[in-house]
N, C-alpha and C positions, 0 to 999 in steps of 0.2 A: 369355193376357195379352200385349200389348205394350206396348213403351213406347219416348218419343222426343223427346229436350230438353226435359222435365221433363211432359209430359202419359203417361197412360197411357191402355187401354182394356181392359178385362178383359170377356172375353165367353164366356157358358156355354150350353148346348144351351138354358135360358131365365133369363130373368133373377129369381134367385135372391136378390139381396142389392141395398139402395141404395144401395153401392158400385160396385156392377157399369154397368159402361156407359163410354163418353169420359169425360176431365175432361182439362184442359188448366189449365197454372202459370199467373198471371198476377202481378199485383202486389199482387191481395187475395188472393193462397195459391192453391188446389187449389178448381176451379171445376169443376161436373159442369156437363154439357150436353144430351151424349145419355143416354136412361134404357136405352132398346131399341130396337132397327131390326131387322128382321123383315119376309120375303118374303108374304106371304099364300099359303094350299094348298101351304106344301112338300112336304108329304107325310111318313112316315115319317123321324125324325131317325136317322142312321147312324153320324156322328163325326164329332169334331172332330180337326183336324190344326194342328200348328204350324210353320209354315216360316220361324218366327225373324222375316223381315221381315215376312209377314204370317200371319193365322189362317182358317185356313176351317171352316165351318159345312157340314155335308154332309148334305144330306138326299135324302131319294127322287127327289124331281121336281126337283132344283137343288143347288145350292150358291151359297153366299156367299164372299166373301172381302173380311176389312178389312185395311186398312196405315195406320198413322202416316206423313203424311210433313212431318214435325217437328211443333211443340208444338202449333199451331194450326192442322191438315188431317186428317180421317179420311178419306179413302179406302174407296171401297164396290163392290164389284163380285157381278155374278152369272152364273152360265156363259148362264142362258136370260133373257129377257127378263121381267121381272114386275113384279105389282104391287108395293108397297114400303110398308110402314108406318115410320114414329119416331115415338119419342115422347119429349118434352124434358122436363127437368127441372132448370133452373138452379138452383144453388144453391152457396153453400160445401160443401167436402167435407161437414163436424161439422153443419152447421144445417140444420136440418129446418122450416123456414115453411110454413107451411097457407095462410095468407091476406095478403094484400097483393101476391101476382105477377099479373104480366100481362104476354101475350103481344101481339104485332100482327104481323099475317100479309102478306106482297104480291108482286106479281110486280115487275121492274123490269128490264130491260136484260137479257132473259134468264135471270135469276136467280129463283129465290125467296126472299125477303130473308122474317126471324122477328128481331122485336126481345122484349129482354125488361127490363122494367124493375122494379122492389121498390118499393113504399112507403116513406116514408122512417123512420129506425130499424132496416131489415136489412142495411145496411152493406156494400151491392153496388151497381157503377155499372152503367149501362145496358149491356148485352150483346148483341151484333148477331152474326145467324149466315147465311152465305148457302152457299146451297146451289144446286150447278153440277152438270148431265150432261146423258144424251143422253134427254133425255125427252122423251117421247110424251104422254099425258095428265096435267094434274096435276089433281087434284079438292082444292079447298081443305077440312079440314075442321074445323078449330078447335076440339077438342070435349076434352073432359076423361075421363079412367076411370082406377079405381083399381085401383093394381099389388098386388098382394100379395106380399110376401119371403119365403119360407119359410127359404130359410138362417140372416138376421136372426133370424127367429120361434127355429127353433133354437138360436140362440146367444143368444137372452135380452138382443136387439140392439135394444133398439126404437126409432123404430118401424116397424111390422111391414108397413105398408101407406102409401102415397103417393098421390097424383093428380096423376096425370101430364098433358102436354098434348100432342095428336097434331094438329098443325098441319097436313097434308097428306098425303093417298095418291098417288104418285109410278109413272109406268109407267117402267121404265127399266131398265137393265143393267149402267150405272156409271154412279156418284154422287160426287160430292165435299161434306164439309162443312167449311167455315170461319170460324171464332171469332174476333170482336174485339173494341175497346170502341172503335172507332171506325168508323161504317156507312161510308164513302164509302173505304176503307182497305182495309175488309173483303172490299167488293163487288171492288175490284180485284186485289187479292191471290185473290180466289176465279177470275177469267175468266184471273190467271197461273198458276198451278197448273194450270188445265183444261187452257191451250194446251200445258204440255211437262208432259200427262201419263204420258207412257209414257215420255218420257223418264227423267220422277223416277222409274218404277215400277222402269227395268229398273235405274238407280243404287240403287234399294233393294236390289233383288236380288242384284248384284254387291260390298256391304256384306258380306253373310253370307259367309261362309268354310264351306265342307264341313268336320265332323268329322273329326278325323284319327285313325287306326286306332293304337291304343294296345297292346303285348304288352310285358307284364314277366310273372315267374316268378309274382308273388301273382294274377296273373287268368290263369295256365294251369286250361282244365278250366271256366274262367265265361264268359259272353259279350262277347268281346272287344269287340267293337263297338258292344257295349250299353254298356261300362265308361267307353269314352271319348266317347262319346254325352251320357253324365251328368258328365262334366269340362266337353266341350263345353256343355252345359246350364248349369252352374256357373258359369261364365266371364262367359256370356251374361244368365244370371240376375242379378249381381251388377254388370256393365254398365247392366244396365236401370236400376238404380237411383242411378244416376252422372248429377247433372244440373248445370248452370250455375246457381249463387245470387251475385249480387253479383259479374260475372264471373268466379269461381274455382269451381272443380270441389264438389262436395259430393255426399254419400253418402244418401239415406234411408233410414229404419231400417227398412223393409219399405213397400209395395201389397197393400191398397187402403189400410188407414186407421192403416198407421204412418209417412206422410208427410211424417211430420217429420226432422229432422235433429240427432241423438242424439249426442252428442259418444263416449260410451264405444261404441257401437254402429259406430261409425266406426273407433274406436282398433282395437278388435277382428278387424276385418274388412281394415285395412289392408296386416295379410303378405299375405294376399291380392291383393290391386285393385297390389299391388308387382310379383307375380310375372306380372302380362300388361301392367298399364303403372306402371312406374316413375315417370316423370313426372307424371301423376295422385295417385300414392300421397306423392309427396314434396309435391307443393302441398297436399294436406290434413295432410299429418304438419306442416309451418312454419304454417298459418294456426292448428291447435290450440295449437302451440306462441306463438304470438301472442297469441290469446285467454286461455292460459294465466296469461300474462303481466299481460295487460287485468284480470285478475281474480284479482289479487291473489295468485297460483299457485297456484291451489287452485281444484276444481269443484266444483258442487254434487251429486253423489255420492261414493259413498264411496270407490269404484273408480277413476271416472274420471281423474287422475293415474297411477294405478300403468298402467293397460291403455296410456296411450299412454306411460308411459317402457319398459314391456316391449316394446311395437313398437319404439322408438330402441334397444332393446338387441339386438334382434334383425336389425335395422338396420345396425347397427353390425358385428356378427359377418359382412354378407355385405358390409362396404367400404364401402358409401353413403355413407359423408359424409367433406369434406376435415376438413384441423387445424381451420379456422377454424368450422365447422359442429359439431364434437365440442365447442370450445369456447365454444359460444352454447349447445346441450345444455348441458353441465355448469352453467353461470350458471343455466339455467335450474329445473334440477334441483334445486341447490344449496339456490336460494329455497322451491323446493315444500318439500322437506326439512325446511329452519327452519320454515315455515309449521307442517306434522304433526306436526314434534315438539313445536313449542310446543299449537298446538292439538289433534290427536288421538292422543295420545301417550302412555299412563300405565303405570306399570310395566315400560316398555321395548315393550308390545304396544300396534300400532298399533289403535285405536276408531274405533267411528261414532256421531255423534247418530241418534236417529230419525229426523229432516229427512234424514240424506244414506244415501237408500235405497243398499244394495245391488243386484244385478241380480235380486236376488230381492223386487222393490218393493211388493210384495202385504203381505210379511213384515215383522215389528218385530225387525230380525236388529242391531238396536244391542250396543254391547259392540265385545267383539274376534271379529268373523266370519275362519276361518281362509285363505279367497282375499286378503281385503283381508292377512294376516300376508306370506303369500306375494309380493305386489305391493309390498310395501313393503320385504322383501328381497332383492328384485331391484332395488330403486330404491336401496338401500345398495349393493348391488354395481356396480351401473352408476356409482354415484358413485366408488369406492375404483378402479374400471379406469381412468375419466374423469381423476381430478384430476392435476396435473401436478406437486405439490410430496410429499414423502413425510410431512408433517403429515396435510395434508386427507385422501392414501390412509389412512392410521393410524386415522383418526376416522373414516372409514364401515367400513372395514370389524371397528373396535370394536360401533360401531352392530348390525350387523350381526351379529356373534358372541352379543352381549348380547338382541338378536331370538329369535335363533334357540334361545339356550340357553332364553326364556322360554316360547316357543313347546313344544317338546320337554317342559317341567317343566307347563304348565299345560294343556297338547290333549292329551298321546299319554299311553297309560298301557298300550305296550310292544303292544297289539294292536288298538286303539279311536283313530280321529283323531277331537274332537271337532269340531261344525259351528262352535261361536262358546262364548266364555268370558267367563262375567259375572264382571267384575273385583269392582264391588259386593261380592258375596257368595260372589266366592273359587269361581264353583263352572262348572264343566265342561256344556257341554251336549253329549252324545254323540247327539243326534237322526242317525240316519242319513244323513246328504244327498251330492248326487253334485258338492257343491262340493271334495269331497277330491280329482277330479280338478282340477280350476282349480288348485288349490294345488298339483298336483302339475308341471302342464304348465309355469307359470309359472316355479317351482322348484324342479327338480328334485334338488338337492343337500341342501332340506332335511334330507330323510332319508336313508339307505343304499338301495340294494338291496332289499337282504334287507327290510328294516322298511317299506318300500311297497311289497314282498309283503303282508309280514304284515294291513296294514292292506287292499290289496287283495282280500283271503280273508275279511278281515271284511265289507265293504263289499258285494259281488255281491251273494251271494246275500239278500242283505236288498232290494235295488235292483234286481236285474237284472228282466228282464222279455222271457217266452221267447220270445216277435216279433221281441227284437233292440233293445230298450232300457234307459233306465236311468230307473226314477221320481224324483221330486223328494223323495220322503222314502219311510222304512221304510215298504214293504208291511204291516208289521204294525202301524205305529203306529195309533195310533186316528183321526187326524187325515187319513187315507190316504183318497183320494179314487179311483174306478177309473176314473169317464168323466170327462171332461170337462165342465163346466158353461155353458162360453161365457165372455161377459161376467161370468157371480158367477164370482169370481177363488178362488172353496173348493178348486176341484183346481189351479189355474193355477200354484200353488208345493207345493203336497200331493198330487203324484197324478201330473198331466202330464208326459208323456214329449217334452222340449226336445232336437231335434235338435241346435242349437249344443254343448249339453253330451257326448250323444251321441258327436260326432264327433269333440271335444277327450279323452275320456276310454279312446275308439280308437287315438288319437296316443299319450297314454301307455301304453298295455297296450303299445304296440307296439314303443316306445320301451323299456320296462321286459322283457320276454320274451316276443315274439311268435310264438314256439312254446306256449310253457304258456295264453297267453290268445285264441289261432288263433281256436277257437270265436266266442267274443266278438266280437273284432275285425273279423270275418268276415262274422255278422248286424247289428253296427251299420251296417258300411258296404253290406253288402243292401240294408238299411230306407231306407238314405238314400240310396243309388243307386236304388231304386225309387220312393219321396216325388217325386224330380227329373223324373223320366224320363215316371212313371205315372198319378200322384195328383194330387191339389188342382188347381194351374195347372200345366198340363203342360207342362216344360223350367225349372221354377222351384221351389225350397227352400222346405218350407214351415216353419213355426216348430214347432208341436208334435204330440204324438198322444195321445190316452187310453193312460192306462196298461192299463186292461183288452184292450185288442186294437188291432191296427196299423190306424188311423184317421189320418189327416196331417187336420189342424184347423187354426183360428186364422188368421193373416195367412199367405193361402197364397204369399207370395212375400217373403219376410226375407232380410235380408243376411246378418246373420249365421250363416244356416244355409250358407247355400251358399258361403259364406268359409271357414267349417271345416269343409267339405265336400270344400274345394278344397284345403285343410291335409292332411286326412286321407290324400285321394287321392295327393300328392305323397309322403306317408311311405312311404306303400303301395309306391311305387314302385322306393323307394331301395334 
């Protein structure tokens, strides 16, 4: 996969998914273009390699190599001179139209110019794409054939099959393509790019920085160069998905098709994208707290407030903000505060309606789920550290006592954390799940020690999973899903093994005795140093795995995995 100023292109030995291929940002969202480009007679496929700035395809008789060079240029090369297939397929990312596209094909000024237009009701303006190199023959051929998906097919993604349109057979060696909506813009922007192509290419290349060679005490005896390989990965992974919206930075919450921009999925991932740019991480940390503001102090999940005031409090602990920025935090804080207590508030435990999913959005986790307990006593402490007068301190951290002592009397019952507590009917729900780390990482004061042992000892072996994960719920429960379903969401919160969770749940074993929990701490970060390095999109974080066996599935390129990837990594080191 790469990506660059908000386009991507994900490319697999064939094209497996109608995700897969170019797509470039525009102002109607995430626009696909190329479906597949392909050499004709490669021969024997050998491997694919990623050199960060670009991806090569390696096959017997050839290889390929693509590059981004920015939102609207793919880049094409090949070592020997060949024929050349593409095949387009305009369209928004989500919509899938059968009928009403049309292409038109032509030579002009050197170029081959492919316009593409929609009927009207699909809600795309005209799309002009020209295409620059050092061509030899072009044979026009304007024809249509249907792709088949089989990854889609597996994931119960439908649909499974497309008709694609292959506008031209290209002899050539290197290609350029260029996306506009406006043709006379596009053509010239295409014959500038050709002229200082090698210039952009070897500027790509001097982009990349070389891995740096990483030894601490925890990776004596493992592959040291493999370890910071998958940091370097991490870094990179999580870069990618760092684009300009509205000139300000913003995060997406995974490639191919979580390209959207997730407010909790950003909060989350922000220690992170902190700890390689600062500057980045503070312009999305003010613009949440902006919108916060815009709406009324409070998001539409249930989480999201608590995850971005745990970032300002961790924030906070490393110096980042002057007097005058702690005291815009606090106002703002303040408001969230009155907002929950008034509205999600009852008997001291902080709730959720159904409407404000948890991150477990699949699930009816309404009530008092124990992350959201957690997130909300870190948001009392953040207030009681924050206020300036010794009232306001007195009133959170009442708040706060009175939380936690409910919390303690209504979830734990001395060796059982429960998942969530129905206030309704007074009653405890002790379902197994691996949000007791959330709650632990978040705050970790709730408990002692010793008593997040305890509840640690309950918890594995119910969870764990001997590949080096942790399921979403008891292996035993009846509700326990082993594989993966795809799109039906039956294992997606019963079964599936979520690196983000994963990785956070590694922080605290490690944090809490990382001699007694070695084991553990050791195959999680295995799994997810190999996921980065091996699996899925290679040099990127994938989101989940089957619980029955170590499978990287789902959006193979998430933020959030490789944010607390990068969390984990850092503990590891300390």
């Amino acid at each position: 996969m790469l990506s660059d100023g908000g386009s991507y292109a994900w490319i697999g030995k064939e094209n497996d998914s109608r995700y897969q291929g170019w797509f470039f940002e525009s102002a109607a969202g995430l626009i696909k273009v190329i479906d597949t480009i392909r050499i004709c007679n490669p021969g024997r496929f050998l491997a694919m390699e990623n050199d960060f700035w670009r991806v090569k395809r390696i096959w017997q008789n050839n290889t390929e190599k693509l590059s981004l060079f920015g939102n609207d240029c793919l880049a094409y090369e090949t070592d020997h001179r060949a024929e050349i297939e593409f095949f387009l397929d305009v369209k928004k990312s989500y919509q899938n139209p059968e009928f009403g596209r049309h292409y038109s094909v032509w030579q002009q000024g050197g170029l081959l110019m492919i316009s593409y237009r929609q009927e009207k009701g699909l809600c795309l303006s005209e799309i002009f794409i020209a295409v620059v190199g050092d061509f030899g023959d072009i044979s026009i051929k304007k024809e249509w054939i249907c792709q088949k998906y089989a990854l889609d097919e597996k994931r119960q993604s439908s649909p499974f099959e497309r008709w694609v349109f292959l506008p031209a057979r290209i002899c050539a060696s290197r290609i350029v393509f260029i996306v506009g909506t406006d043709c006379e813009k596009t053509m010239v922007r295409a014959k500038y790019v050709w002229r200082d192509y090698e210039s952009t290419k070897q500027a790509k290349r001097k982009s990349v920085s070389a891995p740096s060679i990483i030894f601490a005490p925890v990776f004596v005896g493992r592959k040291e160069r493999e370890c910071s390989m998958a940091q370097n990965c991490g870094k990179k992974a999580l870069k990618s998905l760092l684009f300009e919206r509205e000139d300000a930075p913003a995060l997406r919450a995974g490639l191919p098709w979580f390209f959207q921009v997730w407010q909790r999925d950003e909060a989350i991932s922000l220690l992170a994208i902190a700890r390689f740019d600062w500057n980045i991480a503070r312009e999305i940390f003010w613009r949440q707290i902006d919108e916060l503001k815009k709406n009324n102090y409070h998001f539409d999940t249930a989480d999201g407030v608590g995850w971005l005031f745990f970032a300002a409090s961790e924030f906070l602990k490393q110096n980042k903000f002057n007097k005058k920025e702690k005291r815009e935090i606090f106002k703002c804080l303040e408001k969230s505060i009155d907002y929950l207590f008034k509205n999600n508030t009852r008997g001291n435990l902080a709730i959720c309606a159904d409407s404000e999913k948890t991150w477990m959005d699949t699930l009816n986790r309404s009530g008092a789920a124990i992350e959201i307990q957690a997130l909300r006593l870190n948001m009392y402490l953040l207030g009681a550290d924050l206020a300036e007068d010794k009232k306001s301190k007195e009133y959170y951290k009442d708040l706060e006592k009175k939380l936690k002592s409910a919390v303690c009397q209504k979830f734990f019952d001395k060796f059982q954390l429960a998942d969530k507590f129905d206030i309704d009917n007074n009653l405890a729900d002790f379902t197994c799940r691996p949000n007791i780390f959330l709650a632990a990482y978040v705050c970790p004061n709730l408990f002692s020690k010793n008593e997040w042992t305890k509840i640690f000892e309950w918890v594995l072996p119910k969870l764990w999973l001997d590949w080096g994960g942790l399921a979403t719920i008891d292996k035993g429960d009846p509700r326990f899903c082993a594989s993966d379903t795809g799109e039906d969401s039956k294992a997606y919160h019963n079964g599936d093994s979520w690196f983000w969770i994963n990785n956070i749940a590694a922080v605290v074993l490690t944090k809490t005795d990382c001699q007694k929990y070695k084991n553990y701490i050791e195959k999680i970060f295995e799994e997810s140093k190999n996921d980065i390095i091996w699996n899925g999109a290679i040099g990127y974080a994938s989101e989940i795995s089957s619980a029955q066996s170590y499978e990287p599935r789902g959006c193979p390129n998430q933020a959030w995995s490789a944010a607390t990837f990068l969390q984990l990594f850092r503990e590891l080191k300390k």
